[in-house]
TORKOL-4160 file (C-alpha; in steps of 0.2 Angstrom, whole numbers, padded with zeros to 4 digits, m for minus):
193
<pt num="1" X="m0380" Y="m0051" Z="m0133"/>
<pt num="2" X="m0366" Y="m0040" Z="m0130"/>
<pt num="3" X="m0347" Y="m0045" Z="m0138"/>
<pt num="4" X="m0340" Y="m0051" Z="m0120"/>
<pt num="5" X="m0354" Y="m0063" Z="m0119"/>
<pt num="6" X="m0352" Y="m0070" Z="m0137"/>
<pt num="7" X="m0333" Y="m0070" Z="m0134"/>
<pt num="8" X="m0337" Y="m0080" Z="m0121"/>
<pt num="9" X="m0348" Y="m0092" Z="m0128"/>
<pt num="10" X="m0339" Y="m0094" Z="m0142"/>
<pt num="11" X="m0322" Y="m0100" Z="m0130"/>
<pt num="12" X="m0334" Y="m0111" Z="m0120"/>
<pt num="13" X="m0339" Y="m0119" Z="m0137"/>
<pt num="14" X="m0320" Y="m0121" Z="m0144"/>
<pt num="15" X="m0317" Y="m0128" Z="m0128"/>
<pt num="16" X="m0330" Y="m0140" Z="m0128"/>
<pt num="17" X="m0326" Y="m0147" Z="m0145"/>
<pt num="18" X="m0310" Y="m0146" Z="m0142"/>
<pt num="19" X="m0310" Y="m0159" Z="m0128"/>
<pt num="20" X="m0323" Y="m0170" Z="m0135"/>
<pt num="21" X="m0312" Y="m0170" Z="m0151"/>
<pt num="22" X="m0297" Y="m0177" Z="m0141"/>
<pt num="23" X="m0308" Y="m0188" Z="m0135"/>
<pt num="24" X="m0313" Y="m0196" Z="m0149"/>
<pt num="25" X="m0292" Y="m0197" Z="m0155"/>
<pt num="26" X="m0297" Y="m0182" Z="m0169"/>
<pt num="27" X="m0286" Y="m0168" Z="m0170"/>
<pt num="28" X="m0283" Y="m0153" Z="m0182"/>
<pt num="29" X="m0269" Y="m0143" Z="m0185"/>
<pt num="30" X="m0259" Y="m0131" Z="m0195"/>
<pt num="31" X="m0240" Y="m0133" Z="m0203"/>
<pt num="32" X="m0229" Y="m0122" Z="m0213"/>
<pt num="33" X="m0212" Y="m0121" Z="m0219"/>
<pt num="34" X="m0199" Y="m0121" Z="m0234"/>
<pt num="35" X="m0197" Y="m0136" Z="m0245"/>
<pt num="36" X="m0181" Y="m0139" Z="m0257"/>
<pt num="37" X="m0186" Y="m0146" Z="m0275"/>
<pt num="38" X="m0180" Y="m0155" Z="m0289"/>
<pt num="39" X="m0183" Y="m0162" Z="m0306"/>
<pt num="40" X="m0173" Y="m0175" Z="m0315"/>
<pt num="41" X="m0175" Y="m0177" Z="m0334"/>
<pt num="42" X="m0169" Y="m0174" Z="m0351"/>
<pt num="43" X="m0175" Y="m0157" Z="m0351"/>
<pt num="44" X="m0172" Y="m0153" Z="m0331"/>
<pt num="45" X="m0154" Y="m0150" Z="m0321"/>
<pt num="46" X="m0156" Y="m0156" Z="m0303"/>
<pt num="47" X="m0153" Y="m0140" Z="m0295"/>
<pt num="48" X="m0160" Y="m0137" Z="m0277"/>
<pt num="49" X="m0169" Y="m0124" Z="m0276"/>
<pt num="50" X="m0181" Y="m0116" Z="m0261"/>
<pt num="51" X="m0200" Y="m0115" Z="m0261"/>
<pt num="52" X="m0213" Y="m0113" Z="m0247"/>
<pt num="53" X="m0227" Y="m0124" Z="m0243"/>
<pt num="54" X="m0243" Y="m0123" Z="m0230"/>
<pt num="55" X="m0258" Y="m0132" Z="m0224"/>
<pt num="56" X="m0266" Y="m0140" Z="m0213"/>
<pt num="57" X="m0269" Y="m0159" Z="m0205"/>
<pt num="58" X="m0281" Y="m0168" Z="m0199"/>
<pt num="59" X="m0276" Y="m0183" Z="m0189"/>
<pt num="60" X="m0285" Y="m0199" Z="m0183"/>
<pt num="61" X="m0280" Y="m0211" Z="m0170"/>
<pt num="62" X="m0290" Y="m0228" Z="m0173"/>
<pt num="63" X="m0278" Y="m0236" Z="m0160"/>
<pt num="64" X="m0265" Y="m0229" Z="m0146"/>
<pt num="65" X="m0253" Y="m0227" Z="m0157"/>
<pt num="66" X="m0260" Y="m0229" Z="m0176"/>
<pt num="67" X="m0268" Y="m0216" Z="m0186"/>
<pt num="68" X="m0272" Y="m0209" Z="m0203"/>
<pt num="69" X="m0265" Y="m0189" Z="m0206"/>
<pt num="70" X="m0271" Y="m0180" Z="m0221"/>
<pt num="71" X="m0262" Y="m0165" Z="m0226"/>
<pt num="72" X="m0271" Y="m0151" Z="m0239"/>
<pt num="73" X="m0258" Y="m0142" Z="m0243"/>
<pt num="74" X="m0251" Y="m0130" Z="m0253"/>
<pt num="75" X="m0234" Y="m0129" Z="m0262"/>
<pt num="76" X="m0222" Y="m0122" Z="m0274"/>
<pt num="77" X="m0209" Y="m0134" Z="m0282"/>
<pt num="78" X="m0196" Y="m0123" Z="m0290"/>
<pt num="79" X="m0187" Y="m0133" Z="m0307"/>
<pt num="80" X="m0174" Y="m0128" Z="m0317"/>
<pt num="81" X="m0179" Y="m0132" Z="m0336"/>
<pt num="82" X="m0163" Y="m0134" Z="m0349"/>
<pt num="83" X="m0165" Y="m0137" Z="m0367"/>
<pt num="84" X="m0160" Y="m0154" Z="m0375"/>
<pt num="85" X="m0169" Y="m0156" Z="m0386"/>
<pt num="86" X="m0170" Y="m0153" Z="m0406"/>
<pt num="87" X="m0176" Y="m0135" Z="m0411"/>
<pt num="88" X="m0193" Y="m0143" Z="m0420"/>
<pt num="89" X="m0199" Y="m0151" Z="m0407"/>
<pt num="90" X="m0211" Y="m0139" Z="m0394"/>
<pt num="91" X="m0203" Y="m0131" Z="m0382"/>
<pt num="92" X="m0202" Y="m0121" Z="m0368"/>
<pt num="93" X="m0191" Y="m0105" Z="m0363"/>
<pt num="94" X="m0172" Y="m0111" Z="m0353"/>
<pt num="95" X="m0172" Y="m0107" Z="m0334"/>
<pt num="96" X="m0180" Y="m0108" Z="m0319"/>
<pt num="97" X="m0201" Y="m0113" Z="m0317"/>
<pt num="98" X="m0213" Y="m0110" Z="m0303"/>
<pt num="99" X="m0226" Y="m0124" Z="m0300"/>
<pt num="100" X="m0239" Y="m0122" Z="m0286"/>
<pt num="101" X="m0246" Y="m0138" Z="m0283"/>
<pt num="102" X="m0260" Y="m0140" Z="m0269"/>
<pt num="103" X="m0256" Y="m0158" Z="m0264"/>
<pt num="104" X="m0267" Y="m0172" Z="m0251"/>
<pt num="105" X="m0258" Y="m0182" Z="m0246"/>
<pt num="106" X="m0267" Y="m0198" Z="m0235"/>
<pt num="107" X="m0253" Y="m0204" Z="m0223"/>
<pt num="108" X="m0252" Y="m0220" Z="m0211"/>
<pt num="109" X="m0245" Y="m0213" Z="m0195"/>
<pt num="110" X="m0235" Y="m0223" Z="m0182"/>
<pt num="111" X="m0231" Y="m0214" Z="m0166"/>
<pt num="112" X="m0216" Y="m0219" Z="m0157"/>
<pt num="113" X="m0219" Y="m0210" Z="m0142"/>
<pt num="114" X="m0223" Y="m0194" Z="m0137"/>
<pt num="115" X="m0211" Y="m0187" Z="m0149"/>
<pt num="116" X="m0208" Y="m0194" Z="m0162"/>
<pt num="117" X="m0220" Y="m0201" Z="m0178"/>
<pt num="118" X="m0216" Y="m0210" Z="m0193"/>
<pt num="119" X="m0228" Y="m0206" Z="m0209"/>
<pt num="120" X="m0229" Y="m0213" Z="m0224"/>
<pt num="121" X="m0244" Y="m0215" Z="m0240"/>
<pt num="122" X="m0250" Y="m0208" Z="m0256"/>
<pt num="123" X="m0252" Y="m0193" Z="m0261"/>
<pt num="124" X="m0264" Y="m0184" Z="m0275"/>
<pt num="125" X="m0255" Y="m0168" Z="m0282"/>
<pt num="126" X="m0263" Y="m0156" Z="m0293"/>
<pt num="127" X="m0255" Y="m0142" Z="m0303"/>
<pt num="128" X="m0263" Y="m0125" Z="m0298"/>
<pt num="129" X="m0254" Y="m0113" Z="m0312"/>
<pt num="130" X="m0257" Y="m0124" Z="m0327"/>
<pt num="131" X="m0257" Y="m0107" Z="m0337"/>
<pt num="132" X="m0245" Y="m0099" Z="m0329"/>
<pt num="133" X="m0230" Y="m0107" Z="m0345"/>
<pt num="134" X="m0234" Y="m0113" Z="m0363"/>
<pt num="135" X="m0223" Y="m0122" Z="m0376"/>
<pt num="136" X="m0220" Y="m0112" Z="m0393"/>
<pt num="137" X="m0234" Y="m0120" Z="m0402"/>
<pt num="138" X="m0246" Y="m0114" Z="m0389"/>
<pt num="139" X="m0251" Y="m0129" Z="m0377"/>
<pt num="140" X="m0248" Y="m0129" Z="m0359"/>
<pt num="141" X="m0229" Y="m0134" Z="m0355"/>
<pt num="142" X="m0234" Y="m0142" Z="m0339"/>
<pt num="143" X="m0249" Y="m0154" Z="m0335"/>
<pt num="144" X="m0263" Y="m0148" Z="m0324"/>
<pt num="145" X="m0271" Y="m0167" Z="m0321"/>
<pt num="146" X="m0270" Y="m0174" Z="m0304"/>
<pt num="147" X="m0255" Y="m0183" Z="m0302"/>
<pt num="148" X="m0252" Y="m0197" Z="m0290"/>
<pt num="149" X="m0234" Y="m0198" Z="m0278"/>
<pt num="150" X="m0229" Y="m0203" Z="m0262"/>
<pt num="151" X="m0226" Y="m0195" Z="m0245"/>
<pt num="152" X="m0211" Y="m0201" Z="m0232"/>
<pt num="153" X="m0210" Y="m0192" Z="m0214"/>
<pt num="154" X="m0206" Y="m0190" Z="m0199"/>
<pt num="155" X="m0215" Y="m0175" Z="m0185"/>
<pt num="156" X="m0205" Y="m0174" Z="m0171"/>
<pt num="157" X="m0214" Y="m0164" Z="m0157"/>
<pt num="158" X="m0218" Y="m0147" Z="m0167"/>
<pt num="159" X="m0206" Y="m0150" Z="m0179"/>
<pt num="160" X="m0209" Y="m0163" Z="m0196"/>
<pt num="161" X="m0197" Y="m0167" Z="m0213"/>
<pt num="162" X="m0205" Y="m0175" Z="m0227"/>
<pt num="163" X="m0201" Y="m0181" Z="m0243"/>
<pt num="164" X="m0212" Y="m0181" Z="m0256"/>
<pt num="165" X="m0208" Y="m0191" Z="m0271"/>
<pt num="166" X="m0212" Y="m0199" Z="m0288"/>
<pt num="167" X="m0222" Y="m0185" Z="m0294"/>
<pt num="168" X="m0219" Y="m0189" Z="m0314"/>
<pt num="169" X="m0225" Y="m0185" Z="m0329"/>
<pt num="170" X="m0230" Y="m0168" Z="m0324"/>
<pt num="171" X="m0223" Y="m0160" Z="m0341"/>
<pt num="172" X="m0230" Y="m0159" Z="m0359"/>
<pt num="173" X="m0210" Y="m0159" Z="m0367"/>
<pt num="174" X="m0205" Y="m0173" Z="m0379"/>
<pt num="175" X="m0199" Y="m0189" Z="m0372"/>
<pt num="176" X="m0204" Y="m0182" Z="m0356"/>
<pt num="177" X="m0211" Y="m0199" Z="m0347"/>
<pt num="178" X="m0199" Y="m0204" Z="m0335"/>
<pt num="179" X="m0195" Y="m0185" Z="m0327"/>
<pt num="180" X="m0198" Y="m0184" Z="m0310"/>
<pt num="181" X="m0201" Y="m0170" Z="m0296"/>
<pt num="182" X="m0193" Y="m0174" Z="m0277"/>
<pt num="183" X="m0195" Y="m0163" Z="m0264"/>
<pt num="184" X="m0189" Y="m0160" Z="m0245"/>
<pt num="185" X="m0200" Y="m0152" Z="m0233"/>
<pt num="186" X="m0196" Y="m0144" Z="m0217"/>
<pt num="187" X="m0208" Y="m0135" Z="m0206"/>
<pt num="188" X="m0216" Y="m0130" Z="m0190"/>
<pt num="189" X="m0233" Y="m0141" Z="m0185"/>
<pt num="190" X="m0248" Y="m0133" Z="m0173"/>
<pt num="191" X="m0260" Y="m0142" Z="m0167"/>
<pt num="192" X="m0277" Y="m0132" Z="m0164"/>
<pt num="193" X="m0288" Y="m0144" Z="m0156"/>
């Protein structure tokens, strides 16, 4: 078989999954964009700073307009770490931290029309660069368990904004329990098939 004629088979086969996919109200896609973090905390300033974030989703219609959208994804949540706290207890280095996080997120998803969807659900976030920082006495600053937050959002066409939120108790500091990480996301959304 020559490389035209498994090119073409190969596009006769997308294209026939493709429609029997949409058929059956199942579509996957890709999104990327920037996000704006934030942590708020004894130990954290909630300074805004810009990280990028990719994926993809994999949506279900079960009715005309009512779905379920997960998300894989891949993010970094920048934090800006301060100290307050007494020199004996562990700590970790002043300034600003990178956390990549590879997040699922299992939204309920609403469409409003053609244009516009509202998404909402939990989401299970896992720290990806647990080694990456360490307190003085050696053990990780930062927790690599999977954490459990929400999502909020809307896609609008190929555009979506999302808030992720209540992401806490991601840091091995003292007194640490009640900081939390938010998180804005802005991005561009394909859909493949």
């Amino acid at each position: 078989m020559t490389t035209r004629q498994l090119s073409l088979v190969l596009l006769l086969l997308l294209g026939s999954i493709q429609v029997y996919a949409q058929r059956q109200g199942f579509h996957i896609g890709l999104k990327g964009g920037a996000n704006i973090s934030s942590a708020d905390g004894d130990h954290y300033r909630s300074l805004h700073k810009l990280g990028l974030q990719g994926g993809v989703f994999l949506f279900y219609n079960f009715k005309p307009n009512l779905g379920i959208q997960v998300e894989p994804m891949y993010s970094s949540a920048r934090i800006n770490v301060h100290r307050n706290y007494d020199r004996e207890d562990p700590m970790i280095g002043n300034g600003t931290k990178k956390l990549t996080y590879f997040s699922v997120p299992i939204l309920f998803k609403v469409d409003l029309g053609n244009f516009m969807s509202l998404l909402a659900g939990p989401e299970f976030n896992s720290l990806k660069n647990d080694d990456r920082y360490t307190l003085n006495d050696g053990r990780q600053a930062f927790k690599s368990s999977t954490q459990l937050s929400y999502s909020l959002g809307i896609d609008m066409g190929m555009l979506y904004f999302k808030y992720r939120g209540g992401l806490k108790g991601f840091s091995n500091l003292p007194n640490d329990g009640h900081a939390r990480i938010g998180q804005y996301q802005l991005g561009i959304r394909w859909k493949i098939i």
